[in-house]
N, C-alpha and C positions, 0 to 999 in steps of 0.2 A: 241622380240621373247619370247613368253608366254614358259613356262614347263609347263610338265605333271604333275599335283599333286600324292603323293607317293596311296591316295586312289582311284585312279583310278587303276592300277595297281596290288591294293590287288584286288579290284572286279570282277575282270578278271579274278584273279588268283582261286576266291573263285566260281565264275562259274564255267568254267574248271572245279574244283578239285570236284563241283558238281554233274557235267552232268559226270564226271569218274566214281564217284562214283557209281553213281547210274546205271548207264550201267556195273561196275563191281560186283554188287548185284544182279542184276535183269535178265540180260541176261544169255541165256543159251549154247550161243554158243561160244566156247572156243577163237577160233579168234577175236570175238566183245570184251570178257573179256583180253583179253589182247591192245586191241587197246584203250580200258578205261583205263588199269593201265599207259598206255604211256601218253593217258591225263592228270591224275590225276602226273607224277613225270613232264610233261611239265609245268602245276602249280604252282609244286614247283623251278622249274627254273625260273620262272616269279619271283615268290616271291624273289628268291635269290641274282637274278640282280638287282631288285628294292629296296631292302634292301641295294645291296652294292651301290647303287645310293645314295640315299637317308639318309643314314643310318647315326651314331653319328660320325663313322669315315670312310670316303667314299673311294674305294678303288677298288681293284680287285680280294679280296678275295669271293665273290658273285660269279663273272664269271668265276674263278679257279673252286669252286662248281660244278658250272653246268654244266663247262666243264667234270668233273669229271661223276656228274649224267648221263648228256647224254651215255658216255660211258658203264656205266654201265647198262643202258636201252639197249644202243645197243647189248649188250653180255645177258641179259638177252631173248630179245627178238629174238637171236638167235638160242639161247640152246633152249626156250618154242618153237618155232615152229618147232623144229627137234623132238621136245616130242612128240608135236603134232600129225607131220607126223607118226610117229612109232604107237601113236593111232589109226590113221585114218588106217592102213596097219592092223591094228588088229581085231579092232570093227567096221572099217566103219560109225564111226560116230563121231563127233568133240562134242558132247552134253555132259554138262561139270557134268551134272546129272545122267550120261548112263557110267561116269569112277569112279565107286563108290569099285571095288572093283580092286585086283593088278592081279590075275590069273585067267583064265574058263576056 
């Protein structure tokens, strides 16, 4: 039974945290930018667990992490879509360029 080498693993992770990236730069629509930051902290869960795999002392503290992460993506990704929604009920538009100012 072969293993997965630890650099497979990062390049996965360093995709991902790529194609987040760059979807959360580049795009204008508030739902696309937060579906990039969830890629880009799934990355760092990749990285977390492959690290505690892998790492000088292997263990469970990686997968505590990320258990940790995910939760906090899930309550992040909460609250932003309720933000969201109160934009969309305001301006009628999710365009992350067109919420430049706090009152009209």
């Amino acid at each position: 039974m072969s293993t997965i080498p630890l650099s497979v693993y990062l390049v996965l992770a360093l995709i991902l945290f790529c194609i987040g990236l760059f979807g959360a730069l580049t795009k204008r629509n508030a739902v696309i930018v937060l579906i990039s930051i969830e890629l880009m902290l799934n990355a760092v869960n990749i990285n977390l667990v492959a690290f505690a795999k892998y790492g000088v002392n292997p263990g469970l503290t990686g997968q505590i992490f990320s258990l940790f992460t995910i939760t906090v993506a899930a309550a992040e990704a909460a609250v932003s879509l309720a933000i969201l929604m109160a934009l969309y009920r305001n301006r009628k538009t999710v365009n992350v360029d067109e919420m430049d100012i706090m009152k009209r």
